[in-house]
PDB file of N, CA, C and O in Angstrom:
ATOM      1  N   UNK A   1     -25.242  18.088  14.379  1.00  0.00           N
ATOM      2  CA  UNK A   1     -24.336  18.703  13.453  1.00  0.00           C
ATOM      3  C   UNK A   1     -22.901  18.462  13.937  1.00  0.00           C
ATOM      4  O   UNK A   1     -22.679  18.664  15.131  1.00  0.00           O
ATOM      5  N   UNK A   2     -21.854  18.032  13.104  1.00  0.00           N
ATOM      6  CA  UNK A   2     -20.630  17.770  13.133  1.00  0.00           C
ATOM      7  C   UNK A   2     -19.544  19.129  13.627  1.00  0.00           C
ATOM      8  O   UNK A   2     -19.386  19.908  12.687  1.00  0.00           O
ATOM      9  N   UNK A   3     -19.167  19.333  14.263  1.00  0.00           N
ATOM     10  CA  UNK A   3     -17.861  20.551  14.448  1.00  0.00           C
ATOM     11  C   UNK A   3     -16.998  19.766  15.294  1.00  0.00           C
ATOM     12  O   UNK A   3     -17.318  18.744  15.901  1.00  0.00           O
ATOM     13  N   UNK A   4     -15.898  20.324  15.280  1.00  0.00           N
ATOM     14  CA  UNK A   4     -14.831  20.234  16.021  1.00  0.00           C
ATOM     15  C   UNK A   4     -14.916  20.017  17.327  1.00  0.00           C
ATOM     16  O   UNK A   4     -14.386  19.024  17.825  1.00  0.00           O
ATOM     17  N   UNK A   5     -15.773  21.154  18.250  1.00  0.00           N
ATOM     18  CA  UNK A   5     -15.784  20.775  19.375  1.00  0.00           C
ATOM     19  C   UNK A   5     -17.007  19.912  20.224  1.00  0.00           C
ATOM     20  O   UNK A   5     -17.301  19.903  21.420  1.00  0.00           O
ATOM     21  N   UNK A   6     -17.567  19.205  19.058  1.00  0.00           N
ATOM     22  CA  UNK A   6     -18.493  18.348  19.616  1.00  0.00           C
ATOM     23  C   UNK A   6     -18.269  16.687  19.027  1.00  0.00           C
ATOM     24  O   UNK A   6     -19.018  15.715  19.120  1.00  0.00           O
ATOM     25  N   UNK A   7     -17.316  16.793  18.583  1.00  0.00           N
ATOM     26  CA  UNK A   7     -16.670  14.793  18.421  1.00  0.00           C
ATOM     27  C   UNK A   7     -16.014  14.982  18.961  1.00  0.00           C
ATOM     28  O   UNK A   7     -15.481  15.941  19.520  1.00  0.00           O
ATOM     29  N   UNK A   8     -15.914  13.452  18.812  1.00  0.00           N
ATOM     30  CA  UNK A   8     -14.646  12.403  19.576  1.00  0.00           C
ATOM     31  C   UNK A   8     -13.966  11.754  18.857  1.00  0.00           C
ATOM     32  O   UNK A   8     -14.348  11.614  17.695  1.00  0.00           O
ATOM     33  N   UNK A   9     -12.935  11.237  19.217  1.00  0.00           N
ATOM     34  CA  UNK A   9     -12.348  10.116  18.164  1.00  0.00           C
ATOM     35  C   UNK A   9     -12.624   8.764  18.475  1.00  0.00           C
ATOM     36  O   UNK A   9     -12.231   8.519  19.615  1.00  0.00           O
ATOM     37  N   UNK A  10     -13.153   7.767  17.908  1.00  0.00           N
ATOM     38  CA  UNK A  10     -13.696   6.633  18.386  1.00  0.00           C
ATOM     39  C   UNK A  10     -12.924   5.511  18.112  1.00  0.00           C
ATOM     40  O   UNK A  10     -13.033   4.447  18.722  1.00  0.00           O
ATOM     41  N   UNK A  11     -11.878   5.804  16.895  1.00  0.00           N
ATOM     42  CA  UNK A  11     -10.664   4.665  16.260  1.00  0.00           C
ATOM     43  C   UNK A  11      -9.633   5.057  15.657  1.00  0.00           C
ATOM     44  O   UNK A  11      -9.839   5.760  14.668  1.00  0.00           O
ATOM     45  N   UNK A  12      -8.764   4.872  15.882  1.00  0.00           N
ATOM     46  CA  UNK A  12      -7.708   5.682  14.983  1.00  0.00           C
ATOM     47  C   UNK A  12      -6.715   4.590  14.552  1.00  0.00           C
ATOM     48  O   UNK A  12      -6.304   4.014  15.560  1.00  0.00           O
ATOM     49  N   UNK A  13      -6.221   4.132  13.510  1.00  0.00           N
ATOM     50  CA  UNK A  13      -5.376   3.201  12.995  1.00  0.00           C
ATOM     51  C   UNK A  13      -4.998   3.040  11.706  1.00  0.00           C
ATOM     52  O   UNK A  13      -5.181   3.967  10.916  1.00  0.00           O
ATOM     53  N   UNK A  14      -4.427   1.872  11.303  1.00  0.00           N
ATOM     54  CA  UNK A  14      -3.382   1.873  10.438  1.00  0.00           C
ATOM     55  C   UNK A  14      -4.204   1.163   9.306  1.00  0.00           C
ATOM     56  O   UNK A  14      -4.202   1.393   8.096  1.00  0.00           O
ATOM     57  N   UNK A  15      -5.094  -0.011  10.227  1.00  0.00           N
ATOM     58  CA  UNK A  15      -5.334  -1.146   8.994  1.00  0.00           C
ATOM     59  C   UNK A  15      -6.792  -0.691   8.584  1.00  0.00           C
ATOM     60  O   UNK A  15      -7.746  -0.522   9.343  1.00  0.00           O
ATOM     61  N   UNK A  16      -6.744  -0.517   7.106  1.00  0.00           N
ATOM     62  CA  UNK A  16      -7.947  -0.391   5.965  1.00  0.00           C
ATOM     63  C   UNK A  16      -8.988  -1.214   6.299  1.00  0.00           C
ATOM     64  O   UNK A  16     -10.132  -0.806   6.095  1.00  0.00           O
ATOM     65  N   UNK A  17      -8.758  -2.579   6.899  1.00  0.00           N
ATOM     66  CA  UNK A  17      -9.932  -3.369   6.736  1.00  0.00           C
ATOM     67  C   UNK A  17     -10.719  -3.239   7.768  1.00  0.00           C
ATOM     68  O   UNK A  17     -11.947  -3.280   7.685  1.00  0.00           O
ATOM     69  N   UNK A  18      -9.890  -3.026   9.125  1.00  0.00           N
ATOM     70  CA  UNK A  18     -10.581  -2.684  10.719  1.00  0.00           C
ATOM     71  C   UNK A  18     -11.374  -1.466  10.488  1.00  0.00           C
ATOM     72  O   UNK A  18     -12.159  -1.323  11.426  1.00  0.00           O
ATOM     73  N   UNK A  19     -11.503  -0.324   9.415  1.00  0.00           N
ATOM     74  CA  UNK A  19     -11.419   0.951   8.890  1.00  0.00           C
ATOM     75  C   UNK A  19     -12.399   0.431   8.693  1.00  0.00           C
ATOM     76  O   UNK A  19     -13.153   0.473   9.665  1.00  0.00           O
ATOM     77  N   UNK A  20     -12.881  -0.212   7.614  1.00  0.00           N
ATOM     78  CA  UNK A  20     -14.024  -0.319   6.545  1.00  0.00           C
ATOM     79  C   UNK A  20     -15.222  -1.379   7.583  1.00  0.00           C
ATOM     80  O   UNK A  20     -16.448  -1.264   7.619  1.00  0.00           O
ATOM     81  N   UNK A  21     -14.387  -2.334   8.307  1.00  0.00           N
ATOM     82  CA  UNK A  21     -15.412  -3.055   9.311  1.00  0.00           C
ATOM     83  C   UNK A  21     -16.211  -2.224  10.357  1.00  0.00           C
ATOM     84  O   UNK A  21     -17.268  -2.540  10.902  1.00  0.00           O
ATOM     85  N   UNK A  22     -15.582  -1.255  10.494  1.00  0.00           N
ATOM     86  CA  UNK A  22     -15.982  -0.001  11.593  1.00  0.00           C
ATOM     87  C   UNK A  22     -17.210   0.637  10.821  1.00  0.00           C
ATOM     88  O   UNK A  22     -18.376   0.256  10.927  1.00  0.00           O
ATOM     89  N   UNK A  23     -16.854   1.440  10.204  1.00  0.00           N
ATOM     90  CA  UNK A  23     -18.306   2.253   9.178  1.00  0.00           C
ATOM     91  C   UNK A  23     -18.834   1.413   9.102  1.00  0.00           C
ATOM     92  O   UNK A  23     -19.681   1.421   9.996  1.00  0.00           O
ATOM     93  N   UNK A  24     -18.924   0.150   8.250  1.00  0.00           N
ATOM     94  CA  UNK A  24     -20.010  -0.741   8.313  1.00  0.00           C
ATOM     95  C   UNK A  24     -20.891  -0.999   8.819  1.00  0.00           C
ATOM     96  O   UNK A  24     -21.997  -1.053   8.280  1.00  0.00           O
ATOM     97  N   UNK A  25     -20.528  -1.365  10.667  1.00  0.00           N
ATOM     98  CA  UNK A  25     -21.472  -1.600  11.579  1.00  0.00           C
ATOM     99  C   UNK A  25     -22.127  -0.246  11.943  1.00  0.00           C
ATOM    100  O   UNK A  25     -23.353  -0.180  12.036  1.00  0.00           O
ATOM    101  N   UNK A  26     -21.191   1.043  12.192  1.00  0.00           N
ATOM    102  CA  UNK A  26     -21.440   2.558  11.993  1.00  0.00           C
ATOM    103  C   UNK A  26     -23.112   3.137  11.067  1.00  0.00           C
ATOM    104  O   UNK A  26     -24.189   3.671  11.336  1.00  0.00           O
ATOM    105  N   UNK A  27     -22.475   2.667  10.076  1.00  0.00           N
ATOM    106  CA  UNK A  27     -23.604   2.638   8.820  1.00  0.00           C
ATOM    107  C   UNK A  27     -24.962   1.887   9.422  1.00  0.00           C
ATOM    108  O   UNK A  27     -25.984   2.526   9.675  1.00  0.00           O
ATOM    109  N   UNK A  28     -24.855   0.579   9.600  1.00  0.00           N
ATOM    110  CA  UNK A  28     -25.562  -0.514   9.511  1.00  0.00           C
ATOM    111  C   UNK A  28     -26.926   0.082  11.058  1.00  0.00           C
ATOM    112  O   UNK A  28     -28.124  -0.024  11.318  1.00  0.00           O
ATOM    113  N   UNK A  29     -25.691   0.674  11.634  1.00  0.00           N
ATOM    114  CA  UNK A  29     -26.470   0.803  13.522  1.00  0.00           C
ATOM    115  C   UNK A  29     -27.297   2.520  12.876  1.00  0.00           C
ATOM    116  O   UNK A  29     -27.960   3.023  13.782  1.00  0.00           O
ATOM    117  N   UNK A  30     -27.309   3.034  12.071  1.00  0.00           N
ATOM    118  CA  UNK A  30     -26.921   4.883  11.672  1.00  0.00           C
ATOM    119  C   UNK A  30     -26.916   5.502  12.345  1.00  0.00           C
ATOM    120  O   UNK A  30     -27.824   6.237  12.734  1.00  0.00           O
ATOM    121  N   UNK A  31     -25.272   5.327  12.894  1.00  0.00           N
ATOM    122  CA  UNK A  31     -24.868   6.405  13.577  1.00  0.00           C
ATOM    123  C   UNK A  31     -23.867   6.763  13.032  1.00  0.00           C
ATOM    124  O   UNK A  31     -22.947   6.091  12.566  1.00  0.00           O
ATOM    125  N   UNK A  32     -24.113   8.507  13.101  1.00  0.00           N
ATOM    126  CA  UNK A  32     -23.621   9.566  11.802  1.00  0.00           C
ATOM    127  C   UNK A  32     -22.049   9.502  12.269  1.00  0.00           C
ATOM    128  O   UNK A  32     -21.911   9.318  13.479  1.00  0.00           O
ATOM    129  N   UNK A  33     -21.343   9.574  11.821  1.00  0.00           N
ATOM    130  CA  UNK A  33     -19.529   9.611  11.684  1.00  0.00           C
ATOM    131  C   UNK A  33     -18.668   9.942  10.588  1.00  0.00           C
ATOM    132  O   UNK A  33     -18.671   9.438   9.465  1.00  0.00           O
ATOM    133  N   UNK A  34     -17.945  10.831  11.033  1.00  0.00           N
ATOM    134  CA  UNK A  34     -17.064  11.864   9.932  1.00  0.00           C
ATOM    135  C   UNK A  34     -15.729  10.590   9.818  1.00  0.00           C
ATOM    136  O   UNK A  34     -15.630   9.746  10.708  1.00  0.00           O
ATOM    137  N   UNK A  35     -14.997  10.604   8.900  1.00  0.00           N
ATOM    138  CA  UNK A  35     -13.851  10.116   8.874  1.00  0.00           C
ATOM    139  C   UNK A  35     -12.361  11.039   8.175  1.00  0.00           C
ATOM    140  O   UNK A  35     -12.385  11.790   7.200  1.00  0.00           O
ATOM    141  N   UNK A  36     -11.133  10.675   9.047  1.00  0.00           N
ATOM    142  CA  UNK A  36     -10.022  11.127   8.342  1.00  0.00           C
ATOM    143  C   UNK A  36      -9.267  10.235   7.933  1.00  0.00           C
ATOM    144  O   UNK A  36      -9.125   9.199   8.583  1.00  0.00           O
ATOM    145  N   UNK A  37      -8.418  10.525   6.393  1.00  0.00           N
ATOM    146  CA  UNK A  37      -7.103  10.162   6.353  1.00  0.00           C
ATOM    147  C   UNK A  37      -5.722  10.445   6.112  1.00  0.00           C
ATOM    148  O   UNK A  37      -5.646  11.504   5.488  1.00  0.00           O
ATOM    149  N   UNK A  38      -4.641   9.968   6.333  1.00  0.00           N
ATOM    150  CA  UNK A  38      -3.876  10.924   6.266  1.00  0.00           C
ATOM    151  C   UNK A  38      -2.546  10.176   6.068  1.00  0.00           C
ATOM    152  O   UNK A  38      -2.330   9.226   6.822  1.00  0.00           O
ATOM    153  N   UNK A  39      -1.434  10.570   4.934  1.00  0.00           N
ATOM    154  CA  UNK A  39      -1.047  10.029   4.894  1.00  0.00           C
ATOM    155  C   UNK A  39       0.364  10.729   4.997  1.00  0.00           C
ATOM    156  O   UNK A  39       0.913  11.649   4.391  1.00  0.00           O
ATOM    157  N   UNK A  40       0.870   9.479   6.532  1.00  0.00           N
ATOM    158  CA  UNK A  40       1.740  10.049   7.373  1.00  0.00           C
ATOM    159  C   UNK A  40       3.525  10.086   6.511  1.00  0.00           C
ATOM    160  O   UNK A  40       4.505  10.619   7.031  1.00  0.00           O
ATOM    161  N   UNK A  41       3.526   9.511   5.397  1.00  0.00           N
ATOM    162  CA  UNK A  41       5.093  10.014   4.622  1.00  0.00           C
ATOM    163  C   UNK A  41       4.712  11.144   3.524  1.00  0.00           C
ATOM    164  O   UNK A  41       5.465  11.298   2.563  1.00  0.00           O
ATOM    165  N   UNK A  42       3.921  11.678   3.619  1.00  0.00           N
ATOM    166  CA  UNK A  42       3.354  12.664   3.103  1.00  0.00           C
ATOM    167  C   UNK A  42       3.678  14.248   4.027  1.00  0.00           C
ATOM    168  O   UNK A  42       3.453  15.336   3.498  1.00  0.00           O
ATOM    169  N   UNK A  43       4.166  14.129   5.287  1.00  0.00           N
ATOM    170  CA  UNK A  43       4.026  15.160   6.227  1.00  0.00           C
ATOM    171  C   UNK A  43       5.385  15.949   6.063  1.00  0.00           C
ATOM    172  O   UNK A  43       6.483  15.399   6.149  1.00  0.00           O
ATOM    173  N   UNK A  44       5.197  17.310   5.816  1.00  0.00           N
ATOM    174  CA  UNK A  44       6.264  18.060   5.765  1.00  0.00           C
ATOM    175  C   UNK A  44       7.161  17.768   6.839  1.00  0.00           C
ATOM    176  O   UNK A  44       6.839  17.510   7.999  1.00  0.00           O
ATOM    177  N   UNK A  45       8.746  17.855   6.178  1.00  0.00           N
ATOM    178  CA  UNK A  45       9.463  18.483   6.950  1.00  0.00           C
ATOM    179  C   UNK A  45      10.698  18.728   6.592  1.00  0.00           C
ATOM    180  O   UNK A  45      11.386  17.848   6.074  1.00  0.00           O
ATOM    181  N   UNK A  46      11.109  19.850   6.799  1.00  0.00           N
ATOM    182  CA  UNK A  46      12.210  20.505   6.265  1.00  0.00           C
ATOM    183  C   UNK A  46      11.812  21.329   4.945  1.00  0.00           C
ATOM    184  O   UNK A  46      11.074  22.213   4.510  1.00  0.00           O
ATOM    185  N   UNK A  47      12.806  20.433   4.624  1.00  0.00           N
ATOM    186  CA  UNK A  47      12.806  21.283   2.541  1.00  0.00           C
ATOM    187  C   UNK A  47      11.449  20.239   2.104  1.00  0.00           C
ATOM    188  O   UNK A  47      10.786  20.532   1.109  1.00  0.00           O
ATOM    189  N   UNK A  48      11.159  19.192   2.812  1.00  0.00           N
ATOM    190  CA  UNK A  48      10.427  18.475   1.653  1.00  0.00           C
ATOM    191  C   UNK A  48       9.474  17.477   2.302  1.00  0.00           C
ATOM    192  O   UNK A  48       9.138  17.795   3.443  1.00  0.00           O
ATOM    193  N   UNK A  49       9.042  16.510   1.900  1.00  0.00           N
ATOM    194  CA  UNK A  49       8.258  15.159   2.325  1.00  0.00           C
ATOM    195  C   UNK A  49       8.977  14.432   3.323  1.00  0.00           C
ATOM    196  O   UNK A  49      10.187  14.242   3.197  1.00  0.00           O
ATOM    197  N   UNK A  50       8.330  14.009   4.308  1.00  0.00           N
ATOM    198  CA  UNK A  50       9.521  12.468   4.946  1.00  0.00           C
ATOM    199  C   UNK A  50       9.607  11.579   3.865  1.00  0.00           C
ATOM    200  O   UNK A  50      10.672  10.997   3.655  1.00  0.00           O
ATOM    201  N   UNK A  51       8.658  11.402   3.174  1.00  0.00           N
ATOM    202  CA  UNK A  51       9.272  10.622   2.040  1.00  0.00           C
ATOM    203  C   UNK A  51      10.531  10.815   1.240  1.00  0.00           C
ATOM    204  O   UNK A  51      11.474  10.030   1.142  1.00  0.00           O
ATOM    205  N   UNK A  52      10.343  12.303   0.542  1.00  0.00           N
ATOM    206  CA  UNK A  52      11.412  12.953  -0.042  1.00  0.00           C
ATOM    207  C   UNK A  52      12.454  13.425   0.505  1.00  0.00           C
ATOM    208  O   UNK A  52      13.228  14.154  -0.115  1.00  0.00           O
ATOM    209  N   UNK A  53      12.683  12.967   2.157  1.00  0.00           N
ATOM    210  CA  UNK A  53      13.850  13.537   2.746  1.00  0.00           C
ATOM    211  C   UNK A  53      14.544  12.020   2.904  1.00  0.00           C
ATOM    212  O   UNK A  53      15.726  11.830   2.615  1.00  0.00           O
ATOM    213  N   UNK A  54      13.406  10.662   3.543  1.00  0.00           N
ATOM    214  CA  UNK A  54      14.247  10.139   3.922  1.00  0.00           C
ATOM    215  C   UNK A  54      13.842   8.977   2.989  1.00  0.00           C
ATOM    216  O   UNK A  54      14.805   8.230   2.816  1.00  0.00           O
ATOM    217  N   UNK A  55      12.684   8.563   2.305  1.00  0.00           N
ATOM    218  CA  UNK A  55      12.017   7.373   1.104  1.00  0.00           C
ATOM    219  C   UNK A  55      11.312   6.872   1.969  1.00  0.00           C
ATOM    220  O   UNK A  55      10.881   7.435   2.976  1.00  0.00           O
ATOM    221  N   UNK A  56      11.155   5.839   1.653  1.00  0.00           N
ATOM    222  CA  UNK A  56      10.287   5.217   2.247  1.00  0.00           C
ATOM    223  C   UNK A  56      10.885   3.291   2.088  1.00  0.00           C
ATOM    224  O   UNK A  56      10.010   2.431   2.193  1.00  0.00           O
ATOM    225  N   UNK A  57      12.278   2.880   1.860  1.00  0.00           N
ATOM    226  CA  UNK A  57      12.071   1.402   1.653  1.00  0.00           C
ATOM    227  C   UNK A  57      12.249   1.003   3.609  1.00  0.00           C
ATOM    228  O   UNK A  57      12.618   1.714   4.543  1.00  0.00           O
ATOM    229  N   UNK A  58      12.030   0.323   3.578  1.00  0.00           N
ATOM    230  CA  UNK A  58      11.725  -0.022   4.841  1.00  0.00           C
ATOM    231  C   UNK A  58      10.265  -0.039   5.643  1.00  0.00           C
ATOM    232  O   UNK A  58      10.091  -0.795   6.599  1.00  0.00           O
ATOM    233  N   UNK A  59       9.338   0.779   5.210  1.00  0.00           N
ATOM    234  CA  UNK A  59       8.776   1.104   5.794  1.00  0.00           C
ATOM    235  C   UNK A  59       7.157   0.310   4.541  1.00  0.00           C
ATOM    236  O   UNK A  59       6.947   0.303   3.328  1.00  0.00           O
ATOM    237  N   UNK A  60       6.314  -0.294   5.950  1.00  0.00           N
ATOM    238  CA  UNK A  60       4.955  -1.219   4.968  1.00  0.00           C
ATOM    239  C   UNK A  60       4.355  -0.674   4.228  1.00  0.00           C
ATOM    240  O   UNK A  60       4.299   0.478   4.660  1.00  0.00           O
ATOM    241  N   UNK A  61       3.654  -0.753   3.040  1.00  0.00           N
ATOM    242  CA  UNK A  61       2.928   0.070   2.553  1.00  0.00           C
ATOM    243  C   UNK A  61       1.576   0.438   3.666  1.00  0.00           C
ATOM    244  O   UNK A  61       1.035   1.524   3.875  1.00  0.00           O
ATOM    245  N   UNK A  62       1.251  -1.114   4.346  1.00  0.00           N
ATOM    246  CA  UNK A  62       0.083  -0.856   4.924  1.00  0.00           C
ATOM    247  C   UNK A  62       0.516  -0.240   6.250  1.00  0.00           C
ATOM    248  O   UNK A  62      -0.093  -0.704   7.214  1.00  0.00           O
ATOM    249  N   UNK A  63       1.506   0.781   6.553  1.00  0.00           N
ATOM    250  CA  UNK A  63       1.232   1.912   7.324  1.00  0.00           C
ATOM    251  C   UNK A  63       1.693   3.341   7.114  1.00  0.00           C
ATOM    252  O   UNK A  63       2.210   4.189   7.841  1.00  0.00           O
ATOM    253  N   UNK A  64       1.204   3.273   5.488  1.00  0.00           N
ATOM    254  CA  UNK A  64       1.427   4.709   5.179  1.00  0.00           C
ATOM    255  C   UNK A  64       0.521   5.436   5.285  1.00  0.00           C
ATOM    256  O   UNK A  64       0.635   6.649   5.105  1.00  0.00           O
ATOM    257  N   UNK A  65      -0.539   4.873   5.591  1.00  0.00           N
ATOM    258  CA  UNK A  65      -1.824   5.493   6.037  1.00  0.00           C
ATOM    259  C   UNK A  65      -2.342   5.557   7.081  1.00  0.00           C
ATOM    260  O   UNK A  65      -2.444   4.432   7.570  1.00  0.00           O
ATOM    261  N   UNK A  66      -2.819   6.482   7.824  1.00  0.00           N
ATOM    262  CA  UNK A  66      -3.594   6.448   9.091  1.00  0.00           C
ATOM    263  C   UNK A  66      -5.120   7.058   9.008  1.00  0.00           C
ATOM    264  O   UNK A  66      -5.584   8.123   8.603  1.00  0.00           O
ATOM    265  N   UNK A  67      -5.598   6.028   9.508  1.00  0.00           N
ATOM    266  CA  UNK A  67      -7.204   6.309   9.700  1.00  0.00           C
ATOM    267  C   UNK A  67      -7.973   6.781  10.565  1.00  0.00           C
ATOM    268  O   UNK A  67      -7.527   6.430  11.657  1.00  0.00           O
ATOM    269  N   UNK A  68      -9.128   7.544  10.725  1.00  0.00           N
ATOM    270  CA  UNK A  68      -9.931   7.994  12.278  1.00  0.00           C
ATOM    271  C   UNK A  68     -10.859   8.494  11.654  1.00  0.00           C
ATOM    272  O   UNK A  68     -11.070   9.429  10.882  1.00  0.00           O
ATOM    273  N   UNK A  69     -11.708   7.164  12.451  1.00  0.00           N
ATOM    274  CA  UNK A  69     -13.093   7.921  12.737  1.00  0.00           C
ATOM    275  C   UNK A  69     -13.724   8.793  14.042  1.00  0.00           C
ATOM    276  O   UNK A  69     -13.402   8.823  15.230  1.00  0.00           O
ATOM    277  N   UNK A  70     -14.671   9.420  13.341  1.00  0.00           N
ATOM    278  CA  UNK A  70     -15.105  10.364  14.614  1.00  0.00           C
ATOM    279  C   UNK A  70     -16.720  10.493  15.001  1.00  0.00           C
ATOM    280  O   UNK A  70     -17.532  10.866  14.154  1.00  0.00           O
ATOM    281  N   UNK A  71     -16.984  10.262  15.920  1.00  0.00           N
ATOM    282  CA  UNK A  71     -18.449  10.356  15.845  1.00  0.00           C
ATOM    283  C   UNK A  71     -18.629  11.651  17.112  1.00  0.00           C
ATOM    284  O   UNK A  71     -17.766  12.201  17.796  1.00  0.00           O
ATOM    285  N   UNK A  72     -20.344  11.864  17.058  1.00  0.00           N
ATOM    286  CA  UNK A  72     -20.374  12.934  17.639  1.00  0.00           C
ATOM    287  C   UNK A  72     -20.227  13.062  19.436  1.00  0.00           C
ATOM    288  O   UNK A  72     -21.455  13.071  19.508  1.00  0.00           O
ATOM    289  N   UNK A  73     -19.999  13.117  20.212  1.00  0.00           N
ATOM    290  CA  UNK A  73     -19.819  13.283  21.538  1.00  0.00           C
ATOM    291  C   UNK A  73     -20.698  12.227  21.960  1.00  0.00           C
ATOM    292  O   UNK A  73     -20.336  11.137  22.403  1.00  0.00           O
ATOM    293  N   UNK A  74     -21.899  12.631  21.789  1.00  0.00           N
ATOM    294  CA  UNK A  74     -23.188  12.150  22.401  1.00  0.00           C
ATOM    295  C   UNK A  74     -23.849  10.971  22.394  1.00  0.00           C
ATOM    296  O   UNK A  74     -24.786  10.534  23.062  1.00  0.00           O
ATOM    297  N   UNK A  75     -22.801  10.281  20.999  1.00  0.00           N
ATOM    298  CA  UNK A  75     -22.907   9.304  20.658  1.00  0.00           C
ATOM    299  C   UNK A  75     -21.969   8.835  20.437  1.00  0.00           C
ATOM    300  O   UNK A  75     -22.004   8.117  19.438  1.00  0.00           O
ATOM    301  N   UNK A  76     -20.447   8.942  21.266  1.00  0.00           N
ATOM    302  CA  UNK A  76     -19.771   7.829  21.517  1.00  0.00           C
ATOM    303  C   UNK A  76     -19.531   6.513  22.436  1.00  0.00           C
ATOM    304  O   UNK A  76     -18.557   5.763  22.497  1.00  0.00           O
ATOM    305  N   UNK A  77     -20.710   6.502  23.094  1.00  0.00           N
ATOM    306  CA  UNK A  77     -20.517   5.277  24.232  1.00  0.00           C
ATOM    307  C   UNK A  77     -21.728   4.755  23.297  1.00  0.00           C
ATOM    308  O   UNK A  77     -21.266   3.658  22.981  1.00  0.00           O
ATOM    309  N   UNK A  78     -22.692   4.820  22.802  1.00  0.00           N
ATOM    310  CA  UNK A  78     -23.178   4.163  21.928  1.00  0.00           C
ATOM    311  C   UNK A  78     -22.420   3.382  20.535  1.00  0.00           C
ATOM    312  O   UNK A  78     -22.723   2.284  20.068  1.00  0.00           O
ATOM    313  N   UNK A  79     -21.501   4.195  20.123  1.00  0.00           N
ATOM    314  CA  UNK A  79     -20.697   3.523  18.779  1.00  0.00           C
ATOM    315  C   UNK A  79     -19.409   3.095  19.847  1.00  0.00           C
ATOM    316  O   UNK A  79     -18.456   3.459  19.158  1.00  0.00           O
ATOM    317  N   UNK A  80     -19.045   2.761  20.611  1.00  0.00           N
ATOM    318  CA  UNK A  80     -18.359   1.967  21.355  1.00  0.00           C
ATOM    319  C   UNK A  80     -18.770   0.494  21.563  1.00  0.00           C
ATOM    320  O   UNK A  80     -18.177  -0.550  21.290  1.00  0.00           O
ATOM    321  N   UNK A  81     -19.978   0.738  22.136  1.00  0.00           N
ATOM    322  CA  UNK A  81     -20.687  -0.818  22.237  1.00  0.00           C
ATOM    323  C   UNK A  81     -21.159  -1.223  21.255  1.00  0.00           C
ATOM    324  O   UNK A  81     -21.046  -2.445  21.350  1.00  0.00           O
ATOM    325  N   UNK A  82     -21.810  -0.903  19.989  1.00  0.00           N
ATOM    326  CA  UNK A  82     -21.791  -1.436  19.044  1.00  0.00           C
ATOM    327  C   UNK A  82     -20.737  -2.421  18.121  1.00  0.00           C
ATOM    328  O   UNK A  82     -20.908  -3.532  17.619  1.00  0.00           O
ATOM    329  N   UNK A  83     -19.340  -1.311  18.137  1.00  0.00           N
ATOM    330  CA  UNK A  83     -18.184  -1.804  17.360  1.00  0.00           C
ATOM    331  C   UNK A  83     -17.696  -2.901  18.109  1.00  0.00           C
ATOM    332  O   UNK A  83     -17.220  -3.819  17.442  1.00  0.00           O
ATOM    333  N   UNK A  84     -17.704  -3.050  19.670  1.00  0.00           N
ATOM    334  CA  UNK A  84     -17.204  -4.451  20.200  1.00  0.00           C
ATOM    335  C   UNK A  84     -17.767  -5.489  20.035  1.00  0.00           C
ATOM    336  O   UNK A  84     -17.058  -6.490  20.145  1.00  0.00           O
ATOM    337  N   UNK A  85     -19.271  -5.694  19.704  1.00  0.00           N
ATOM    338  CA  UNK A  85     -20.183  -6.725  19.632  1.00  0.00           C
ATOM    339  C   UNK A  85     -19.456  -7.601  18.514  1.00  0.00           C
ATOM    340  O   UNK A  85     -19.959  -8.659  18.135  1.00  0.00           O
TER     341      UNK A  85
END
């Protein structure tokens, strides 16, 4: 069973496709893994958005997002060696 104090974080990043190659093999091996996302010009501050305080031109689309997966404790040196293969 999934809680808080029994994962780990096994990847955490920017790019969608390293994201989707990860679950895959995740899936493929079944080993169970929660995922987050989050999207970091979205994060309060102040009166408003970092977006809405400061925009966003400058900044890639492909790192407005941040990704993490998490699997359970017990089974992170197992989804470690899998994902490097």
């Amino acid at each position: 069973m999934f809680t808080l104090f029994n994962t780990e974080s096994l990847w955490i990043g920017t790019d969608l496709k390293k994201f989707n190659e990860i679950r895959d093999i995740l899936d493929r091996e079944g080993i169970c893994y929660k995922y987050k996302v989050s999207d970091q010009l979205g994060l309060w501050m102040g009166k408003g958005t970092v977006r809405g305080n400061f925009g966003s031109i400058g900044n890639s689309p492909d790192q407005f997002k941040q990704y993490e997966i998490l699997v359970e404790k017990k089974q992170l040196e197992n989804a470690r060696m899998v994902i490097r293969k």
